[in-house]
PyMOL Python script that loads the backbone (N, CA, C, O; Angstrom):
from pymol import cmd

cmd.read_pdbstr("""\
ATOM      1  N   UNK A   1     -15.578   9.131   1.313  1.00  0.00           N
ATOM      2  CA  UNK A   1     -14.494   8.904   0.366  1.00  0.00           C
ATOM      3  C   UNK A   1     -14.885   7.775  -0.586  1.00  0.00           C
ATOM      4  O   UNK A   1     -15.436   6.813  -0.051  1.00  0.00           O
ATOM      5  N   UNK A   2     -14.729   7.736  -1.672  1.00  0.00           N
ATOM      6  CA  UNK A   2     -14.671   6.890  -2.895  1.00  0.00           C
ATOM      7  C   UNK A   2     -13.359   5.365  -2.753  1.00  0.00           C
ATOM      8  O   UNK A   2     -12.266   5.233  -2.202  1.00  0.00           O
ATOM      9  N   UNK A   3     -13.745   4.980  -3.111  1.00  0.00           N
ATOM     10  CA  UNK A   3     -12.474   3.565  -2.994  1.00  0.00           C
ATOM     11  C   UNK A   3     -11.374   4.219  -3.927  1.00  0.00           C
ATOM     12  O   UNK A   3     -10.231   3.809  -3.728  1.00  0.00           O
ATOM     13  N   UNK A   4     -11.531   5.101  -4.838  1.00  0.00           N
ATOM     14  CA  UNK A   4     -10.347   5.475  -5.668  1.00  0.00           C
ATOM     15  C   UNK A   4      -9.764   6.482  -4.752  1.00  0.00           C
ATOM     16  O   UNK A   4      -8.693   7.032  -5.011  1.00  0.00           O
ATOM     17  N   UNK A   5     -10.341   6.692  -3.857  1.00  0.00           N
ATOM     18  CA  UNK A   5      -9.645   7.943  -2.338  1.00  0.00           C
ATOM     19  C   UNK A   5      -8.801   6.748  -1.626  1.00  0.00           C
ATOM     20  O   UNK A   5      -7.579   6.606  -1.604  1.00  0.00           O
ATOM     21  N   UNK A   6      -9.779   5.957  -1.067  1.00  0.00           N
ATOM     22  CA  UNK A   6      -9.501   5.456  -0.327  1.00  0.00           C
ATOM     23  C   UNK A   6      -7.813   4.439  -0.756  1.00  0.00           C
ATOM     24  O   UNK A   6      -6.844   4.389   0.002  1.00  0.00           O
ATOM     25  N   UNK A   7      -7.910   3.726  -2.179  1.00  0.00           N
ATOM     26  CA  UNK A   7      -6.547   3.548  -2.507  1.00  0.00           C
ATOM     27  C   UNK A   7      -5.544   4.229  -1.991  1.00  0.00           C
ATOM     28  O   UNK A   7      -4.665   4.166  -1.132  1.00  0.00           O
ATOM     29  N   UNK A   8      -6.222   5.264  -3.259  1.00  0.00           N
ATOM     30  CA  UNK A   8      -4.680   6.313  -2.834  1.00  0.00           C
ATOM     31  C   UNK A   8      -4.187   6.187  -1.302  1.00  0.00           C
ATOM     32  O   UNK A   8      -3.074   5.789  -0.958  1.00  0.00           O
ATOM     33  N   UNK A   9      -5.211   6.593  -0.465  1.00  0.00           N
ATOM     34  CA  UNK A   9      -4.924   7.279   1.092  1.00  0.00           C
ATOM     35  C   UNK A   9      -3.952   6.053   1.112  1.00  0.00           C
ATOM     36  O   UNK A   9      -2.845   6.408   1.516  1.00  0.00           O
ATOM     37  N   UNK A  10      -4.016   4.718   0.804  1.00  0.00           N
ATOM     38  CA  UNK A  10      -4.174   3.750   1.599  1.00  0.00           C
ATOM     39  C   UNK A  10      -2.456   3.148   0.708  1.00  0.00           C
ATOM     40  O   UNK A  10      -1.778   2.209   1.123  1.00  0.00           O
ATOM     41  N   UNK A  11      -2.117   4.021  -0.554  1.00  0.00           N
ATOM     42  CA  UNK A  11      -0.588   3.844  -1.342  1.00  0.00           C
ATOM     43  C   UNK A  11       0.418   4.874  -0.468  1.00  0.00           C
ATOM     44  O   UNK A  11       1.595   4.596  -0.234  1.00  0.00           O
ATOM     45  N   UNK A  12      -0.250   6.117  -0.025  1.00  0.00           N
ATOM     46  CA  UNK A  12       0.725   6.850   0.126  1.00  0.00           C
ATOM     47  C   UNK A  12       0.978   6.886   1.583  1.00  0.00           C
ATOM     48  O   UNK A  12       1.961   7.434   2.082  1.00  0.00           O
ATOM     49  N   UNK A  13      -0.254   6.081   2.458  1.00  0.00           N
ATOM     50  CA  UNK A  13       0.175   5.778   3.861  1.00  0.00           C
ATOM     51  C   UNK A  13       1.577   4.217   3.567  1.00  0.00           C
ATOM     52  O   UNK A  13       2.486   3.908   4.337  1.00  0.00           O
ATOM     53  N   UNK A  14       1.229   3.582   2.242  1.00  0.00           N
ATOM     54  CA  UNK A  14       2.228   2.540   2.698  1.00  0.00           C
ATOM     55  C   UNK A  14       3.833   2.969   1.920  1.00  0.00           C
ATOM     56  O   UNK A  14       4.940   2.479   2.143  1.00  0.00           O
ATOM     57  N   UNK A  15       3.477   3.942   1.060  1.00  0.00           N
ATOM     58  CA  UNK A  15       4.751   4.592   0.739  1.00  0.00           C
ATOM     59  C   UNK A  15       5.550   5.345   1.948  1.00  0.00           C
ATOM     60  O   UNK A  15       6.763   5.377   2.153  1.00  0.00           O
ATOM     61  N   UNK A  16       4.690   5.824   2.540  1.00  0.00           N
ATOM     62  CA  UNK A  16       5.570   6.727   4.277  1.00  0.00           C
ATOM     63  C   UNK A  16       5.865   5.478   5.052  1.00  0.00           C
ATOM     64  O   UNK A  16       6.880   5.550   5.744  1.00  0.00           O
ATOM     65  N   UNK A  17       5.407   4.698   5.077  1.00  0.00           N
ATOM     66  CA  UNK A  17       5.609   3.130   6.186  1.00  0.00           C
ATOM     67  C   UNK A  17       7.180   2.240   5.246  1.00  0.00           C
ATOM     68  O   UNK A  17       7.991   1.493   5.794  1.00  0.00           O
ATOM     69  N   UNK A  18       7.173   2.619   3.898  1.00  0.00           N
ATOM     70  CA  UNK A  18       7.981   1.993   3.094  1.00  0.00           C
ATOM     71  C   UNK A  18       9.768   3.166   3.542  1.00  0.00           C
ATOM     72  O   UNK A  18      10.882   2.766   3.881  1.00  0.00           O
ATOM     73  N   UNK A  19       9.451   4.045   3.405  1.00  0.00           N
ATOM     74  CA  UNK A  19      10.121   4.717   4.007  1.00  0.00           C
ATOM     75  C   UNK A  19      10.819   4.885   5.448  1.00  0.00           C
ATOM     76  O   UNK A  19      12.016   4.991   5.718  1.00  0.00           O
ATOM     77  N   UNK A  20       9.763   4.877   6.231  1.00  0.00           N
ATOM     78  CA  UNK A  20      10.038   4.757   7.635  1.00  0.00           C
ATOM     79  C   UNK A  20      11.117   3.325   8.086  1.00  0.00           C
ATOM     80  O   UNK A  20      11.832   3.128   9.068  1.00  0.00           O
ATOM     81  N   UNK A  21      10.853   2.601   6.998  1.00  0.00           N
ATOM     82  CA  UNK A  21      11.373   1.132   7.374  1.00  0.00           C
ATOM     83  C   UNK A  21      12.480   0.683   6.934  1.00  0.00           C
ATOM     84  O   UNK A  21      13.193  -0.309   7.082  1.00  0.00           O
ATOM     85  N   UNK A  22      12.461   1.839   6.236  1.00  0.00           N
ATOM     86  CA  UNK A  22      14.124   1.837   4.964  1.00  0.00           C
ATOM     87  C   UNK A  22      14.982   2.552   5.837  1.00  0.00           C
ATOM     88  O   UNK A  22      16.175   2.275   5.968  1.00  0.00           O
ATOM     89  N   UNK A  23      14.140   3.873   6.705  1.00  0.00           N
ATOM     90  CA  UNK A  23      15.014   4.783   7.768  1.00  0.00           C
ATOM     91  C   UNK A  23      15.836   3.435   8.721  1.00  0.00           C
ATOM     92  O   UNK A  23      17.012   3.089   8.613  1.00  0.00           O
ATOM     93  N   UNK A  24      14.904   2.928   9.533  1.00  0.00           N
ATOM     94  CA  UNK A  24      14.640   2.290  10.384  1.00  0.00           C
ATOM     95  C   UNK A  24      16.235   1.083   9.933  1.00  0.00           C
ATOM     96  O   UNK A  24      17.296   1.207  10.545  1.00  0.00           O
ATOM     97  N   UNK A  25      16.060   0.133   8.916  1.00  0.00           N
ATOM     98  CA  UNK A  25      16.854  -0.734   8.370  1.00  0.00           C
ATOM     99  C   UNK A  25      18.526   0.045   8.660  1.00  0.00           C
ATOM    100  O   UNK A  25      19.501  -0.332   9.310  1.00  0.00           O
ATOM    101  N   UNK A  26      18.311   1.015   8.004  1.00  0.00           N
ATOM    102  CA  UNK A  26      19.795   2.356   8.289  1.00  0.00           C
ATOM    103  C   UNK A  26      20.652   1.814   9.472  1.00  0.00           C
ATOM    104  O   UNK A  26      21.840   1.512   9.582  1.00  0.00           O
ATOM    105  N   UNK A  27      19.734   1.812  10.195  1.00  0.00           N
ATOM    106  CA  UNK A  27      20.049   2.284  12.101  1.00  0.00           C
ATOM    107  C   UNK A  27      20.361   0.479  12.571  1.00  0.00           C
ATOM    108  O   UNK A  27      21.501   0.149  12.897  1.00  0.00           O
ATOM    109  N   UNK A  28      19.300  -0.472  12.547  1.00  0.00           N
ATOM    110  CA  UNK A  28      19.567  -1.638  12.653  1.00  0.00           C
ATOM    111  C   UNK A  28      20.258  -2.409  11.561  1.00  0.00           C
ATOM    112  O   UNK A  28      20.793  -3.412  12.035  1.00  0.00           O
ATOM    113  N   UNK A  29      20.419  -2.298  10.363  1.00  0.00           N
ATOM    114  CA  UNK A  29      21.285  -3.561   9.476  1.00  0.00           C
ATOM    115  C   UNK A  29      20.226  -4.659   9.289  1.00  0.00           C
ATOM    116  O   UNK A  29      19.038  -4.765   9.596  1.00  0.00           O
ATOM    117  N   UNK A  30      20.854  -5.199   8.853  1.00  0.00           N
ATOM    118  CA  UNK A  30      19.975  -6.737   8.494  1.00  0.00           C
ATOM    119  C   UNK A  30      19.243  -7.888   9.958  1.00  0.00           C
ATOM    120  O   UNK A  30      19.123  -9.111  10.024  1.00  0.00           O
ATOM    121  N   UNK A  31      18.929  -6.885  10.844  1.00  0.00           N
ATOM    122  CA  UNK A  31      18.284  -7.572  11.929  1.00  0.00           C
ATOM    123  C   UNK A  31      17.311  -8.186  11.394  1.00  0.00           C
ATOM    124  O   UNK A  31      16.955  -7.759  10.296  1.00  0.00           O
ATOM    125  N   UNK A  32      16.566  -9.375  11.979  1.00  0.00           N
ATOM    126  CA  UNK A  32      15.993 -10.134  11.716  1.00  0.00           C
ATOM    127  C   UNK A  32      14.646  -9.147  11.424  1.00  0.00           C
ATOM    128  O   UNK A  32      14.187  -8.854  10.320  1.00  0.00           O
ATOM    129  N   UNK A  33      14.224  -8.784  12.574  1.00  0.00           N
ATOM    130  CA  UNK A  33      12.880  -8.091  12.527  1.00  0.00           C
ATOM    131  C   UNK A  33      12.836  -6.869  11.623  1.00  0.00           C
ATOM    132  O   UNK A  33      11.786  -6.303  11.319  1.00  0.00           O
ATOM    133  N   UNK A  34      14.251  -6.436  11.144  1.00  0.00           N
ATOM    134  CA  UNK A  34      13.741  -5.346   9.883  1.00  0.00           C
ATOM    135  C   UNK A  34      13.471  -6.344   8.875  1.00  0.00           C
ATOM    136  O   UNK A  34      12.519  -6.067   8.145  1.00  0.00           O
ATOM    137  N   UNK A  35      14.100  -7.500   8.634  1.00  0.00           N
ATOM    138  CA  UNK A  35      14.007  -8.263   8.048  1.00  0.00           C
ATOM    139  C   UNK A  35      12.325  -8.453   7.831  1.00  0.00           C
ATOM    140  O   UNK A  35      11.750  -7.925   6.880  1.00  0.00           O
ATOM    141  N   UNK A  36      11.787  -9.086   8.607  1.00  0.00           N
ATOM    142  CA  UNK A  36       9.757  -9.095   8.783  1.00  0.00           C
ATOM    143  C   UNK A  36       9.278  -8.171   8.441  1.00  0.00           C
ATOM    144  O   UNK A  36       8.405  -8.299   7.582  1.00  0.00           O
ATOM    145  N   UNK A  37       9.624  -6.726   8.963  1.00  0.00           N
ATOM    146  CA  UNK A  37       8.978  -5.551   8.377  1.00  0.00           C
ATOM    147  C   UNK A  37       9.270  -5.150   6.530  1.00  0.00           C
ATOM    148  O   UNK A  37       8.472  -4.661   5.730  1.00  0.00           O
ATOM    149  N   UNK A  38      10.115  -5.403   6.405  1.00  0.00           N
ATOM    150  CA  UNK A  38      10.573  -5.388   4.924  1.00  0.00           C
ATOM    151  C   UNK A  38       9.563  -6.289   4.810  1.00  0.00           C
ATOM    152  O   UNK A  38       8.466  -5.819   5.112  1.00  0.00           O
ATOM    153  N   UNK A  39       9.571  -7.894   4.336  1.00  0.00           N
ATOM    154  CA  UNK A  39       8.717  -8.565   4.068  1.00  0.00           C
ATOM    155  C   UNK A  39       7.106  -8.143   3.874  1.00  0.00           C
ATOM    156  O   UNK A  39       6.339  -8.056   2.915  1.00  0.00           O
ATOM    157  N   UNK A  40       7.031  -7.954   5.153  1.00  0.00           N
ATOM    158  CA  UNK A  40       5.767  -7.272   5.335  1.00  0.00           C
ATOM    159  C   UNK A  40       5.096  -6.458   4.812  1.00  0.00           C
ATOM    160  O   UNK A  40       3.904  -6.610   4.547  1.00  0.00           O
ATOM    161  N   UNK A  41       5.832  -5.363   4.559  1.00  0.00           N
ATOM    162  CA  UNK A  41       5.925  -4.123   3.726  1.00  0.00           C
ATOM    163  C   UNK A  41       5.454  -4.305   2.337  1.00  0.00           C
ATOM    164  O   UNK A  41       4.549  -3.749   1.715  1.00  0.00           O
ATOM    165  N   UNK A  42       6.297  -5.226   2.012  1.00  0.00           N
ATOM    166  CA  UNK A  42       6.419  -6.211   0.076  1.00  0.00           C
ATOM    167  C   UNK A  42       4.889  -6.502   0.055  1.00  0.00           C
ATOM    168  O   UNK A  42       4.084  -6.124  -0.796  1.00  0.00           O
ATOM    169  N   UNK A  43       4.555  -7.554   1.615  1.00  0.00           N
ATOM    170  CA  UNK A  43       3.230  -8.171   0.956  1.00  0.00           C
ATOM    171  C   UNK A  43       1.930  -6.999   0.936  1.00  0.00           C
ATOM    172  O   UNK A  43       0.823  -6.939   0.401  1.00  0.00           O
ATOM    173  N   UNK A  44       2.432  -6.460   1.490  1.00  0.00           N
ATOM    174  CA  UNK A  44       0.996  -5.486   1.959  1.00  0.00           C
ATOM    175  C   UNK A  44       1.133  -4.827   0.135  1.00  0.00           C
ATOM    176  O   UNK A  44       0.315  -4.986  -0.771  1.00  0.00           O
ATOM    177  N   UNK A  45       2.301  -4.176   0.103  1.00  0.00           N
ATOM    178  CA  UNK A  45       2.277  -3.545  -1.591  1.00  0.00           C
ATOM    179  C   UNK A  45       1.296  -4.389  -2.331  1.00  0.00           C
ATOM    180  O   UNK A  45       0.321  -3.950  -2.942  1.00  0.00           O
ATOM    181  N   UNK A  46       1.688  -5.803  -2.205  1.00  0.00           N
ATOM    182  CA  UNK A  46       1.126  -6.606  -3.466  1.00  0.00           C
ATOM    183  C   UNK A  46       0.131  -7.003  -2.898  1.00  0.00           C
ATOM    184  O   UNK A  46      -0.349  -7.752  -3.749  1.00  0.00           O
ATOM    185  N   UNK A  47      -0.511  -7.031  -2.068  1.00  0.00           N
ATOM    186  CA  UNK A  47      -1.818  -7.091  -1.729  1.00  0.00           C
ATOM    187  C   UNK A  47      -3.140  -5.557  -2.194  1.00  0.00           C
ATOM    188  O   UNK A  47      -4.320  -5.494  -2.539  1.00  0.00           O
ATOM    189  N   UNK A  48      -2.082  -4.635  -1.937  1.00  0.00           N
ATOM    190  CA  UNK A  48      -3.103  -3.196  -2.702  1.00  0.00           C
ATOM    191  C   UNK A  48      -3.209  -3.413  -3.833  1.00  0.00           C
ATOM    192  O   UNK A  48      -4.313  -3.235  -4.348  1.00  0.00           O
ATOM    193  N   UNK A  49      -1.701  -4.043  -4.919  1.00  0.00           N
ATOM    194  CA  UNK A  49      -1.964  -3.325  -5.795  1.00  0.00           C
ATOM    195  C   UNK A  49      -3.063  -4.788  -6.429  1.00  0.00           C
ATOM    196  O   UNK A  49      -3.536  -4.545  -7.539  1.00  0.00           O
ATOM    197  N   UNK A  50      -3.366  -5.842  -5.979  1.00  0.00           N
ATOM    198  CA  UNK A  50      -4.396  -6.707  -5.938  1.00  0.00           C
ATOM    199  C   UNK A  50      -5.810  -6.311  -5.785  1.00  0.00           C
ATOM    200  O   UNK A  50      -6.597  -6.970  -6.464  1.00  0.00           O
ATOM    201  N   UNK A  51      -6.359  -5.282  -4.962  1.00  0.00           N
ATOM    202  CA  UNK A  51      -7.150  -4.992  -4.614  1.00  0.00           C
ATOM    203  C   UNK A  51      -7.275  -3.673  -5.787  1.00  0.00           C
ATOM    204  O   UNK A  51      -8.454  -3.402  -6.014  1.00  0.00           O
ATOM    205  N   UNK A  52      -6.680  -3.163  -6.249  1.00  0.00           N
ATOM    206  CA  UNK A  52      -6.575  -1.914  -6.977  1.00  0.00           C
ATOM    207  C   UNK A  52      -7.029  -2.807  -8.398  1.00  0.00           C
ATOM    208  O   UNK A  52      -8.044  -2.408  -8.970  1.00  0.00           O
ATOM    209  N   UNK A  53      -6.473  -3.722  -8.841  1.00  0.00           N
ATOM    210  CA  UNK A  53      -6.427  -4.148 -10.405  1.00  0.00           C
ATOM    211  C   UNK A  53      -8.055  -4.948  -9.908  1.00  0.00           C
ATOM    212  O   UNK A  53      -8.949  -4.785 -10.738  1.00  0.00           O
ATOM    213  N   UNK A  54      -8.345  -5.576  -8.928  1.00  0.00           N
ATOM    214  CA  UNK A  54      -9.761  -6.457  -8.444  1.00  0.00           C
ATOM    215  C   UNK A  54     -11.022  -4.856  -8.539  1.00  0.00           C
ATOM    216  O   UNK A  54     -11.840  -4.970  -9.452  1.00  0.00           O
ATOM    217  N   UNK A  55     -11.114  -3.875  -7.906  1.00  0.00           N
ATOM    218  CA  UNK A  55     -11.760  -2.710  -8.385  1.00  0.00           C
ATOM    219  C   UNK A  55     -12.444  -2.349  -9.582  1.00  0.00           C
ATOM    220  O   UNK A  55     -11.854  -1.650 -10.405  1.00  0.00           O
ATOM    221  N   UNK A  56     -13.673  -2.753  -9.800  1.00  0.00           N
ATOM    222  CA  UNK A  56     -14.230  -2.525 -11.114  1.00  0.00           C
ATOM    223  C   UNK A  56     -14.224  -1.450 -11.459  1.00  0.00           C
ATOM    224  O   UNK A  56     -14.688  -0.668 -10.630  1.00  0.00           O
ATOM    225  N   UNK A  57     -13.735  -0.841 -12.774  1.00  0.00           N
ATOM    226  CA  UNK A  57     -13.750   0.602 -12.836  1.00  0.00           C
ATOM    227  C   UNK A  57     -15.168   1.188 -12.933  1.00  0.00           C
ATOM    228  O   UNK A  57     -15.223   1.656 -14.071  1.00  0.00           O
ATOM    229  N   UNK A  58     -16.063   1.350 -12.463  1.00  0.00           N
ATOM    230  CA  UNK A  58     -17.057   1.769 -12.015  1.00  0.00           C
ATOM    231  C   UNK A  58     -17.201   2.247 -10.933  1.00  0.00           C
ATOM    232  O   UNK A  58     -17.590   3.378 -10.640  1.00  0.00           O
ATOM    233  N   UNK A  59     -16.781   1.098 -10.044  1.00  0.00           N
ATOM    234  CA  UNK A  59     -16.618   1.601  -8.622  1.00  0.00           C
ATOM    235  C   UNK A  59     -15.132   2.486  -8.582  1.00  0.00           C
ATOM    236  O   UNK A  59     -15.284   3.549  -7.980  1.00  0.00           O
ATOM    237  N   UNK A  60     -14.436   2.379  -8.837  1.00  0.00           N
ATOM    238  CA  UNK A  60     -13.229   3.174  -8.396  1.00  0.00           C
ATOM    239  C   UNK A  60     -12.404   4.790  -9.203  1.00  0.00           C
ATOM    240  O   UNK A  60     -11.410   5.484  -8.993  1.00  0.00           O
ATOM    241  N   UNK A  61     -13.726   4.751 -10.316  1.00  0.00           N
ATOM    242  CA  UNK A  61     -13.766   6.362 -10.919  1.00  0.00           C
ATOM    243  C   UNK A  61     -15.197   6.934 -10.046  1.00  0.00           C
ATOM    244  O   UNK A  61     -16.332   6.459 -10.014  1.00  0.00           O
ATOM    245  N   UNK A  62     -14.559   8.269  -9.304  1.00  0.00           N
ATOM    246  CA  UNK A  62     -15.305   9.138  -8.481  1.00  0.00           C
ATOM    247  C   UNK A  62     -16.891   9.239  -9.889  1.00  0.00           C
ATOM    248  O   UNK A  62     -16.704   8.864 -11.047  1.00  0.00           O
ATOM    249  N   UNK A  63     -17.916   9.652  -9.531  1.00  0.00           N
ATOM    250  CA  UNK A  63     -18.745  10.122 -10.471  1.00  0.00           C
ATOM    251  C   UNK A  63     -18.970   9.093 -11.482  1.00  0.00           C
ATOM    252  O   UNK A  63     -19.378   9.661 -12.495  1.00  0.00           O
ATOM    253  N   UNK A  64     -18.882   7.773 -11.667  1.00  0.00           N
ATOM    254  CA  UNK A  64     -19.443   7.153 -12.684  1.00  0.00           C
ATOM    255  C   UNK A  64     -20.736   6.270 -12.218  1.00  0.00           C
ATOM    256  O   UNK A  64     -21.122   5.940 -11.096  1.00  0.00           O
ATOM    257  N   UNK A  65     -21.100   6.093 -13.142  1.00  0.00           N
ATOM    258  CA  UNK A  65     -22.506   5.147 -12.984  1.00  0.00           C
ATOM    259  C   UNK A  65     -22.492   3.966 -12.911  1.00  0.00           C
ATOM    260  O   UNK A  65     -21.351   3.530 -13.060  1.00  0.00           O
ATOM    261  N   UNK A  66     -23.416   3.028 -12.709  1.00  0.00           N
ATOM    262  CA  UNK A  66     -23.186   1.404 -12.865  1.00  0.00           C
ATOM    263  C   UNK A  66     -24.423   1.354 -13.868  1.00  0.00           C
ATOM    264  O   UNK A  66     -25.473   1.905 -13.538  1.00  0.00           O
ATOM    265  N   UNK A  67     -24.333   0.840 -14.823  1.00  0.00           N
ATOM    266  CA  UNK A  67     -25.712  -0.052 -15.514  1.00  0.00           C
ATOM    267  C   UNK A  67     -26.661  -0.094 -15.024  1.00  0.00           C
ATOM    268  O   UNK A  67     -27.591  -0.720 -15.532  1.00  0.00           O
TER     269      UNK A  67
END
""", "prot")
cmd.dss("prot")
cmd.show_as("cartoon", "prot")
cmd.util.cbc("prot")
cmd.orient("prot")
C-alpha cells in the first residue's frame, strides 16, 4: 500500500471509531470516560490530518517520481 492508501485506510477506520463513540455516548451520557474517548478521538483526527498535510506530495500520489 502507498501512504496515500494507507491515510485513507487509516481516515475511514477513524471515521467508524468516530461513530462507534457517538453510538456509544447515546447509551452512557456525559460519563467521564466517553468523555476521554471523545477527546481522544479529536486528537487522533488532528494528529492524521497533521501527518496528511506533513506528506510530501511525491510520496503520497500513487505513481509519482521523486527527483
Amino acid at each position: 500500500m502507498s501512504v496515500h492508501d494507507d491515510l485513507a485506510a487509516a481516515q475511514n477506520a477513524l471515521r467508524a471509531l468516530d461513530r462507534a463513540v457517538t453510538a456509544l455516548q447515546g447509551h452512557f451520557g456525559n460519563h467521564v470516560d466517553i468523555r476521554r474517548l471523545v477527546d481522544d478521538v479529536s486528537r487522533v483526527t488532528s494528529d492524521l490530518d497533521l501527518l496528511r498535510r506533513a506528506t510530501p506530495a511525491a510520496v503520497a500520489a500513487p505513481g509519482s517520481s521523486t527527483p
